[in-house]
C-alpha positions as CSV (number, residue, x, y, z in Angstrom):
1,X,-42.8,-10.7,-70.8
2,X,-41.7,-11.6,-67.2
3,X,-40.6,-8.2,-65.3
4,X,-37.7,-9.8,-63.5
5,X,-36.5,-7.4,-60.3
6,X,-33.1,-7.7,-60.1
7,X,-31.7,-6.2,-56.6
8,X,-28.5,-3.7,-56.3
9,X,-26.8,-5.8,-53.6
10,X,-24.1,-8.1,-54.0
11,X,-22.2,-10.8,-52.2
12,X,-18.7,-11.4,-53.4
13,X,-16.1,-13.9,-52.0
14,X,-13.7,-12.2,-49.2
15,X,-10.4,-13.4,-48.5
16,X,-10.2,-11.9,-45.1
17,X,-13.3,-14.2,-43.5
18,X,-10.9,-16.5,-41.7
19,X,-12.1,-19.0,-39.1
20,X,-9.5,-21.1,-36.8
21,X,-10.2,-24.7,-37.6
22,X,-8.5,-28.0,-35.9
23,X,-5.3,-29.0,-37.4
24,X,-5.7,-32.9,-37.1
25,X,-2.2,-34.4,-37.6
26,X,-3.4,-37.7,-38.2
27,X,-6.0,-36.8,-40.7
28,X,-3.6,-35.5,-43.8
29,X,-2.6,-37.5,-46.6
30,X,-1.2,-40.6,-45.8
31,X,-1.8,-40.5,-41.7
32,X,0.3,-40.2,-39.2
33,X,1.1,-42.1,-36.1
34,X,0.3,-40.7,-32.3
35,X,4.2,-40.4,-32.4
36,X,4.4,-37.4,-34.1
37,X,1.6,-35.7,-31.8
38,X,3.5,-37.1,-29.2
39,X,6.6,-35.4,-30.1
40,X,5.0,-31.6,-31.0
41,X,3.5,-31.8,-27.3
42,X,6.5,-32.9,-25.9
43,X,8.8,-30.0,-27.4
44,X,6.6,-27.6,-26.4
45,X,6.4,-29.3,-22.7
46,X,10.1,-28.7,-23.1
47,X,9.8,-24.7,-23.6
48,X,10.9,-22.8,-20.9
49,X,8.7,-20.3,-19.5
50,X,9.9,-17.5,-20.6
51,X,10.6,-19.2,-24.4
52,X,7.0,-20.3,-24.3
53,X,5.8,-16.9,-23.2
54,X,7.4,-15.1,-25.6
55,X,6.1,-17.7,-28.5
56,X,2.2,-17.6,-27.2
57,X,2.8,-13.8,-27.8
58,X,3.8,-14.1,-31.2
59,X,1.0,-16.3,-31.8
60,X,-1.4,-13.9,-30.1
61,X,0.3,-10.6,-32.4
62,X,-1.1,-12.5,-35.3
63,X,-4.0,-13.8,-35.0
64,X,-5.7,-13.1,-31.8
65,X,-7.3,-9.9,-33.2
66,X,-8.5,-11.6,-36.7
67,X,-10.1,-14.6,-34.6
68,X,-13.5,-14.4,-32.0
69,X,-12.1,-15.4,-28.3
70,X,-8.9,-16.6,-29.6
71,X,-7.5,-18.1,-26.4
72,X,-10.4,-19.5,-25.6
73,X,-9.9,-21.4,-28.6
74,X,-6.5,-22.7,-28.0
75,X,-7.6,-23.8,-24.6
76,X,-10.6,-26.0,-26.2
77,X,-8.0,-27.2,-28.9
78,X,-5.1,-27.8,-25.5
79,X,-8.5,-30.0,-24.0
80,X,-9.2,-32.3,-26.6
81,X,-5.3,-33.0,-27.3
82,X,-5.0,-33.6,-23.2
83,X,-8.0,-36.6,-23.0
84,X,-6.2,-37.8,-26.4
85,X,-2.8,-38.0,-24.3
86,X,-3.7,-38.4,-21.2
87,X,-2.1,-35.3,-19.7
88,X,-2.7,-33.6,-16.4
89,X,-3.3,-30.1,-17.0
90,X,-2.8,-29.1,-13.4
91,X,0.4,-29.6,-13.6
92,X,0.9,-27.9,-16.6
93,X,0.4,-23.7,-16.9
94,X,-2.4,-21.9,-19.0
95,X,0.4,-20.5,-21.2
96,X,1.7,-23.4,-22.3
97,X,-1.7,-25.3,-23.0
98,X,-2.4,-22.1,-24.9
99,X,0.5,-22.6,-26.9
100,X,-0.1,-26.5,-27.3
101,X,-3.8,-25.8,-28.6
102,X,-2.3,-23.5,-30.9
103,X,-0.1,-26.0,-32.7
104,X,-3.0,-28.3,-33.2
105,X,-4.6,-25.3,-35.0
106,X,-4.8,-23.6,-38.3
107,X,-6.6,-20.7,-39.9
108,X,-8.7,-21.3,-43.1
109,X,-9.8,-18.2,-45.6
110,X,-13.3,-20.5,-46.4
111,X,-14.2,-18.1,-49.7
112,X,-11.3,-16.6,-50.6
113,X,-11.8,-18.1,-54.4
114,X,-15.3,-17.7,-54.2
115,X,-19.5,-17.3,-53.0
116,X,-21.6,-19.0,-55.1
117,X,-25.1,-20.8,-55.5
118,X,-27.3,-20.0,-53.0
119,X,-30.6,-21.8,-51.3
120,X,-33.0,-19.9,-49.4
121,X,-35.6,-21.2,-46.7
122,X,-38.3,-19.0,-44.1
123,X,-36.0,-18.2,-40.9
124,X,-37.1,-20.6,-37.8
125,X,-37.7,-17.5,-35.6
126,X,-40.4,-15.3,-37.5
127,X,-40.7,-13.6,-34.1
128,X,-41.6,-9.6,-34.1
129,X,-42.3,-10.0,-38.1
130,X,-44.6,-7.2,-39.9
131,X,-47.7,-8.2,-41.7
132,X,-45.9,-9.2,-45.1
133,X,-42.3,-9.5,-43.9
134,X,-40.6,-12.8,-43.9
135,X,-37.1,-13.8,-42.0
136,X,-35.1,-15.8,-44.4
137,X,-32.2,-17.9,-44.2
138,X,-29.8,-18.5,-47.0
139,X,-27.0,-21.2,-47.0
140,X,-24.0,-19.8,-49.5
141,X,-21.5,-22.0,-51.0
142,X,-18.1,-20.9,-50.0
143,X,-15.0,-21.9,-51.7
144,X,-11.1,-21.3,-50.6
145,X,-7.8,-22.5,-50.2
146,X,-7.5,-25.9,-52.6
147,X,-10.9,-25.0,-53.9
148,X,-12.4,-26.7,-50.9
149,X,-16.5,-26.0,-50.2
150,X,-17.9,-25.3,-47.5
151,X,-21.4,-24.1,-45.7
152,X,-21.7,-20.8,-44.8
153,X,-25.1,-18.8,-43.5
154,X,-26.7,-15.1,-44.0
155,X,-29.7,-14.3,-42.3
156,X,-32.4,-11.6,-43.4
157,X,-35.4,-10.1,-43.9
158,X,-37.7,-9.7,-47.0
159,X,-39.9,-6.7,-46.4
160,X,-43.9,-6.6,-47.8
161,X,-42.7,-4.2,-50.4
162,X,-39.8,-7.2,-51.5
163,X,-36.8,-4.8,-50.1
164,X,-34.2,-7.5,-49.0
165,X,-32.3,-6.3,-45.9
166,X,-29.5,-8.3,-44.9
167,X,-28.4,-9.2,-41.4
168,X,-24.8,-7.9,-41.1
169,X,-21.8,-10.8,-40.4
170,X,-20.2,-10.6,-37.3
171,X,-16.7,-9.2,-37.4
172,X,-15.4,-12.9,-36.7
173,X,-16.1,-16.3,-38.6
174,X,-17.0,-19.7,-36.3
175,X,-16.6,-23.4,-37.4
176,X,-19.0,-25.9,-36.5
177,X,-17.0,-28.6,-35.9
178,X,-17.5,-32.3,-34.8
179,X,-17.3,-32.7,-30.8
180,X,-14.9,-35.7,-29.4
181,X,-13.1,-36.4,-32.8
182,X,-10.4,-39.1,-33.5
183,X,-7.4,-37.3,-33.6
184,X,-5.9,-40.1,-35.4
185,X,-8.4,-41.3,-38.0
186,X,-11.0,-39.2,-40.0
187,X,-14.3,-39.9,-39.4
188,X,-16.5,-42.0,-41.8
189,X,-20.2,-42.3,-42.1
190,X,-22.9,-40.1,-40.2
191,X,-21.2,-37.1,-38.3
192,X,-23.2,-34.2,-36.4
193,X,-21.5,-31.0,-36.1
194,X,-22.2,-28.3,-33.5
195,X,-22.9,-24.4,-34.5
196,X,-20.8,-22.6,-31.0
197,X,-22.7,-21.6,-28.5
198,X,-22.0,-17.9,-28.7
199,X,-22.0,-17.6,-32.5
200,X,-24.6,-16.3,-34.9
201,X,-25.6,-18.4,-37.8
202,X,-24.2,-15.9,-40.4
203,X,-21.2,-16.4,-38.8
204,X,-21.1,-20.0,-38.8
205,X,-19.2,-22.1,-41.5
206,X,-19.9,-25.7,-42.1
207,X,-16.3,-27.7,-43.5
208,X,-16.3,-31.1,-44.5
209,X,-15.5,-33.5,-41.7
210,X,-15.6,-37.3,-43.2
211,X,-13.6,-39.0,-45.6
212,X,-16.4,-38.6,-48.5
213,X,-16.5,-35.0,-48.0
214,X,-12.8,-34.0,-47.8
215,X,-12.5,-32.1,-51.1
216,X,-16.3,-30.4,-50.3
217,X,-19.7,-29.8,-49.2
218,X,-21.2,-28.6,-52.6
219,X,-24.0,-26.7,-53.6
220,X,-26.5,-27.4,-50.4
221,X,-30.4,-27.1,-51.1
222,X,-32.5,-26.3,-48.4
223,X,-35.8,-27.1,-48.4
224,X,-38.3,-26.6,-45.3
225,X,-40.0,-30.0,-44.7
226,X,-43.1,-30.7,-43.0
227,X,-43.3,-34.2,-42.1
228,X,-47.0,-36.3,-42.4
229,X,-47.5,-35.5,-38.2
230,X,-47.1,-31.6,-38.6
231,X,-43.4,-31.7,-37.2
232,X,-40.7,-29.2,-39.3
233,X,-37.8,-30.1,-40.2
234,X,-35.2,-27.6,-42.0
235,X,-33.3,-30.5,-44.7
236,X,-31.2,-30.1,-47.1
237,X,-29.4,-32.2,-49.6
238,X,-25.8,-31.6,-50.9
239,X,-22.9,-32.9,-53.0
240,X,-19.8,-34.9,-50.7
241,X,-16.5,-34.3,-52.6
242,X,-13.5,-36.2,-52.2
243,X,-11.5,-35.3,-54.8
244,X,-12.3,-38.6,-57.2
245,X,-16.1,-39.5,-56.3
246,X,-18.9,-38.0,-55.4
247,X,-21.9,-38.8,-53.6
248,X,-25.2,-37.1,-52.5
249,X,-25.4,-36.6,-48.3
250,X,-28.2,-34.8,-46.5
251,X,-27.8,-32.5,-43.5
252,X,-30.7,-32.3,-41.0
253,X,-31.2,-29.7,-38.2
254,X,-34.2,-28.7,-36.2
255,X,-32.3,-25.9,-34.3
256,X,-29.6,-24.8,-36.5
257,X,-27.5,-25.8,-33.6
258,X,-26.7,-29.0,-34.4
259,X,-26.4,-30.2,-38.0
260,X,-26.5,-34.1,-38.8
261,X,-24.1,-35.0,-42.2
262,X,-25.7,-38.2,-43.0
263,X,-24.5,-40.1,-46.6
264,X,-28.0,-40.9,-48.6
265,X,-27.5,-45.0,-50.6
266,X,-29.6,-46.0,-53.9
267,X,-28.3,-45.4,-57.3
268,X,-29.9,-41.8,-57.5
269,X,-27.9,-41.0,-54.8
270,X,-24.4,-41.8,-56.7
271,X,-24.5,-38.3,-58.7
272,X,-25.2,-34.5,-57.6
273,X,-28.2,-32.2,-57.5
274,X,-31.0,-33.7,-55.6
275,X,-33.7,-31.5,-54.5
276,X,-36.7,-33.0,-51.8
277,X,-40.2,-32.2,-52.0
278,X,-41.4,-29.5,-49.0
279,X,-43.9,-32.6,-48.3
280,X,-44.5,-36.2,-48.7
281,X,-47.3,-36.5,-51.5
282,X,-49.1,-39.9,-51.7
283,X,-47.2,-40.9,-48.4
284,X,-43.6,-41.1,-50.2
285,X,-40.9,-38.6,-49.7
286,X,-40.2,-37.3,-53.6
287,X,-37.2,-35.5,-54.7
288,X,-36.3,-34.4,-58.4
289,X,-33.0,-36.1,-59.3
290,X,-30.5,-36.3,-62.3
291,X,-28.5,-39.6,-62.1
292,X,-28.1,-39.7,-65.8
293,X,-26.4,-35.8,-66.0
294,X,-28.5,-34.9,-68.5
295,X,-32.2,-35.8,-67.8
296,X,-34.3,-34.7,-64.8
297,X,-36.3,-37.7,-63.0
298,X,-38.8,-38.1,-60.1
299,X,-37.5,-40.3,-57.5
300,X,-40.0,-41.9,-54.7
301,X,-38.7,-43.8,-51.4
302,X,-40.4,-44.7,-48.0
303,X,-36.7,-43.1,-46.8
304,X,-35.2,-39.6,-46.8
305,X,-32.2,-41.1,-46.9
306,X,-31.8,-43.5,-49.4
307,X,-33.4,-43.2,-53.3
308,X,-34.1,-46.0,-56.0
309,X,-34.1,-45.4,-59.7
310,X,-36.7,-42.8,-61.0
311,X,-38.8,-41.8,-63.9
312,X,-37.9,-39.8,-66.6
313,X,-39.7,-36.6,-66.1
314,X,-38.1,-33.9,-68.3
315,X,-35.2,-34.0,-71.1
316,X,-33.2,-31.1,-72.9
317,X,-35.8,-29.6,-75.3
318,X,-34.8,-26.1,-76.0
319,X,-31.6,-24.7,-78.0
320,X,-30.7,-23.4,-74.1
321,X,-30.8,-26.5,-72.6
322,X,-29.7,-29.3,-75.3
323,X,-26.5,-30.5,-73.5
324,X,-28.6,-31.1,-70.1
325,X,-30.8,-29.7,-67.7
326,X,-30.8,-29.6,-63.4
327,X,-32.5,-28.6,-60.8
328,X,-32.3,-25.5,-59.2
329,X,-33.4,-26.2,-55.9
330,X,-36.3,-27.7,-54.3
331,X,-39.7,-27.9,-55.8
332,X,-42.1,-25.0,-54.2
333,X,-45.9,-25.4,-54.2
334,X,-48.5,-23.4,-55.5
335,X,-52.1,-23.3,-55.9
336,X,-51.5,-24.4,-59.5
337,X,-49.1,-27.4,-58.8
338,X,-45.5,-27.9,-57.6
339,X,-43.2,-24.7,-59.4
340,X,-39.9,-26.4,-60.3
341,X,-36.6,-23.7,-60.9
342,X,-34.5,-25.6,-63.8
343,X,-30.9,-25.0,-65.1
344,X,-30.3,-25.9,-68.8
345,X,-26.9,-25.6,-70.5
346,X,-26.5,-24.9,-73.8
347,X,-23.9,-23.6,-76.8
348,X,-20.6,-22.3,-75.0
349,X,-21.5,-24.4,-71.7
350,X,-23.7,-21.2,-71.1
351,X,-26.0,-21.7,-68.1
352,X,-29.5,-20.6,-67.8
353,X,-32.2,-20.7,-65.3
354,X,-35.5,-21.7,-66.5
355,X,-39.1,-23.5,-64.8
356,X,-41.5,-26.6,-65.0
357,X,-44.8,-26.5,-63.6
358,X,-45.6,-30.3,-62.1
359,X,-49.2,-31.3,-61.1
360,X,-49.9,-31.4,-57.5
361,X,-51.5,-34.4,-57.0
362,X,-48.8,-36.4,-59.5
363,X,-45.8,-34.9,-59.9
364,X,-44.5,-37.2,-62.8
365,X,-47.1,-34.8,-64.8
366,X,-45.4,-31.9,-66.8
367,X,-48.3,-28.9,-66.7
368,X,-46.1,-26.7,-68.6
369,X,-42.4,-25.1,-69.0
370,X,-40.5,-22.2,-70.2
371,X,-39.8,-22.0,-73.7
372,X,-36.7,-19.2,-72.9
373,X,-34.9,-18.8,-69.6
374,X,-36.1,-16.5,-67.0
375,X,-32.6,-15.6,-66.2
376,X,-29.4,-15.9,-68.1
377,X,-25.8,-14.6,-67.8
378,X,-25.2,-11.3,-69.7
379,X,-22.7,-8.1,-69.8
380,X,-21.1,-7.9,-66.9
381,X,-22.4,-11.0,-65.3
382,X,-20.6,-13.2,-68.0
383,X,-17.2,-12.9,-66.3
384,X,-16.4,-13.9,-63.5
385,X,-14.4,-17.4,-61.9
386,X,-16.8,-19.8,-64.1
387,X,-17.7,-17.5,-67.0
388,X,-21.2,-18.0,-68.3
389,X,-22.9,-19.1,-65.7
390,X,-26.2,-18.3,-63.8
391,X,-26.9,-21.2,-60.8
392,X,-29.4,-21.3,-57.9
393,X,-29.9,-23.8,-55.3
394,X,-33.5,-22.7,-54.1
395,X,-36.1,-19.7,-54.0
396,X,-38.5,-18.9,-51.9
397,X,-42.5,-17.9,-52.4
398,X,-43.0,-14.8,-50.9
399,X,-46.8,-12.9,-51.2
400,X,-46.8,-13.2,-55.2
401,X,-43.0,-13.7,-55.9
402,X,-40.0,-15.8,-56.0
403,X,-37.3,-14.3,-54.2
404,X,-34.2,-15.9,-56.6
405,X,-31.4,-16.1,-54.7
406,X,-28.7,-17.0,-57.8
407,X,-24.9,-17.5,-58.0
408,X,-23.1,-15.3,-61.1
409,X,-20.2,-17.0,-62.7
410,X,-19.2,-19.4,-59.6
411,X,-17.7,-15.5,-58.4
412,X,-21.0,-13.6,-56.5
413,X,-24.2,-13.7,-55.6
414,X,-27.2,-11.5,-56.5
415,X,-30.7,-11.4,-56.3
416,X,-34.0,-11.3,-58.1
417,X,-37.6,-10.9,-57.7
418,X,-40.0,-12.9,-59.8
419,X,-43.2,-12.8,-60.3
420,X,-45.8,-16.0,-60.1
421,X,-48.5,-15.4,-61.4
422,X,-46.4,-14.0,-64.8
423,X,-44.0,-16.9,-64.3
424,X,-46.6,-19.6,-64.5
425,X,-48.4,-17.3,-67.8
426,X,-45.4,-17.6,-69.4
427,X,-45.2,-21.5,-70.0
428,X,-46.3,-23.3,-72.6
């Protein structure tokens, strides 16, 4: 019997995180022509001093308290629009650029619907640890207005005794955000966004910037690679939404200042859920993939970025799992062989969390499985946005446990400790 430590804290989406984002004319449905950027400028050029005054302070009554170095962020916004136009700003007063930035703005609530399936990864500054503690980093899946995903980070510490102390978010919410964008077209293809300067990670929100990922960045697993020459590399692979199609993308950062959106190509890389090995093994990249949406399979390349047709590895056994199984998250290596967290779906579209023990040196081999799930919804967590439904997108080893970061009904996020060595005794 696994003895499953489930943690009191809870993370629950929040309608009053709000960020101020760029309001791109050109980019909503159907495009627009420069003429109608144009045309906004040029009526608020027209303002009078005292009319524009008195509209900058209506703007600043409403937001600039709810937003981190509001004017600041107008005044970026006014910057971009002026190399755009061609404007002089010297002839032209820091009220009314104020006011001109502002109308090129907008403020999003990016999980006001809800927080779901987290991914956890070691922290890239372990500096000033205890013996036994560890500095994590979890990405969170935010969801809000038009049931848009998005990124967003919470840093913390996981003591020697497994006590979870999370970092507190800062009061105010930052975008990373693409730098020198088209105003007029939406970008296609590779992208890099940039975390501010000034802004904490857990207050930093990833949104979708390209064409592919306009409906969502879904369900993001990170995964802490180290590459053949010893080099880390914090990767993580994640579902581009754009309302019809979907496609697999990977985001890389060695910083967490700068995050690159890059689309992945093979036919793996057509459906969700793809989860990288920590390591190459053999000299080939491997990721567990489900192209099929019902079958787990091992998928090889010479490329992070782009994945071939894989092997069948694992198919619904169980009553829990007989519509399909997933991954849930990236595989983590033991002593024993590669630990594999599973999802499996069963009667009422229930999801579970189950694992899959793979052999080290071949990860095509199955060593063993659970025969029940090590976590399913039940009681209170049954309700909830998505009822039914227990989801992670990656744990972490820490001394003898999994720490189980796990999304609850598509509405929260909780937490468990599990235990290895019982974990791996359990499969059969």
């Amino acid at each position: 019997m696994l003895d499953i430590v489930t943690h009191k804290l809870r993370l629950y989406a929040d309608p009053s995180r709000v960020v101020v984002r760029p309001f791109h004319i050109g980019w909503a449905p159907g495009g627009a022509s420069s003429g109608r950027t144009e045309r906004l400028v040029g009526e608020v050029m027209a303002l009078s001093v005292k009319d524009t005054r008195d509209e900058l302070e209506i703007v600043l009554k409403d937001f600039e308290a709810r937003h981190w170095q509001t004017r600041r962020v107008f005044m970026t916004r006014y910057d971009e629009i002026e190399e755009m136009m061609g404007l002089d700003g010297s002839e032209i007063g820091d009220e009314k650029r104020q006011l001109i930035g502002a109308y090129f703005c907008h403020e999003y609530s990016y999980a006001a619907a809800a927080l779901m399936n987290p991914s956890a990864v070691p922290h890239f500054d372990q500096s000033g640890m205890p013996a036994g503690s560890m500095r994590i980093l979890m990405s969170l899946r935010a969801v809000g207005e038009g049931h848009i995903s998005s990124v967003a980070f919470r840093e913390g510490i996981i003591t020697a005794k497994n006590e979870l102390k999370l970092a507190p978010e800062p009061p105010f919410a930052t975008a990373a955000d693409v730098q020198g964008s088209d105003e007029e077209h939406v970008p296609s293809g590779p992208v890099t966004v940039y975390r501010h300067r000034d802004s904490t990670l857990s207050g930093t929100v990833i949104f979708p910037i390209t064409a592919a990922q306009s409906k969502g960045l879904e369900d993001l697993r990170l995964v802490q690679f180290r590459h053949d020459d010893g080099e880390v590399e914090w990767l993580g692979t994640y579902t581009a939404y754009n309302g019809s199609q979907i496609q697999s993308e990977l985001m890389r950062t060695r910083d967490f200042r700068s995050f690159d959106l890059v689309p992945m190509t093979g036919p793996a890389a057509r459906n969700k859920g793809i989860a990288l090995f920590p390591r190459t093994v053999g000299g080939r990249y491997m990721a567990i993939g489900r192209q099929d949406g019902e079958n787990l399979f091992l998928l090889d390349s010479d490329r992070l970025t782009h994945w071939e047709e894989g092997t069948r590895i694992l198919k619904p056994r169980y009553p829990w799992e007989l519509v399909q199984i997933g991954n849930c998250g990236p595989p983590i290596e033991l002593d024993e062989g590669w630990l594999l967290l599973t999802h499996g779906v069963g009667a009422m579209r229930k999801y579970s969390i189950g694992a899959v023990l793979l052999d080290k040196n071949d990860p095509g081999k199955i060593i063993g499985r659970t025969e029940h799930p090590i976590l399913a919804a039940a009681d209170q967590d049954r309700e909830g946005y998505v009822p039914n439904v227990v989801y992670s997108c990656g744990a972490i080893r820490h001394g003898d446990c999994l720490f189980l970061p796990y999304g609850v009904a598509d509405s929260s996020v909780a937490f468990a400790f599990v235990p290895i060595k019982d974990l791996v005794a359990s499969m059969i």
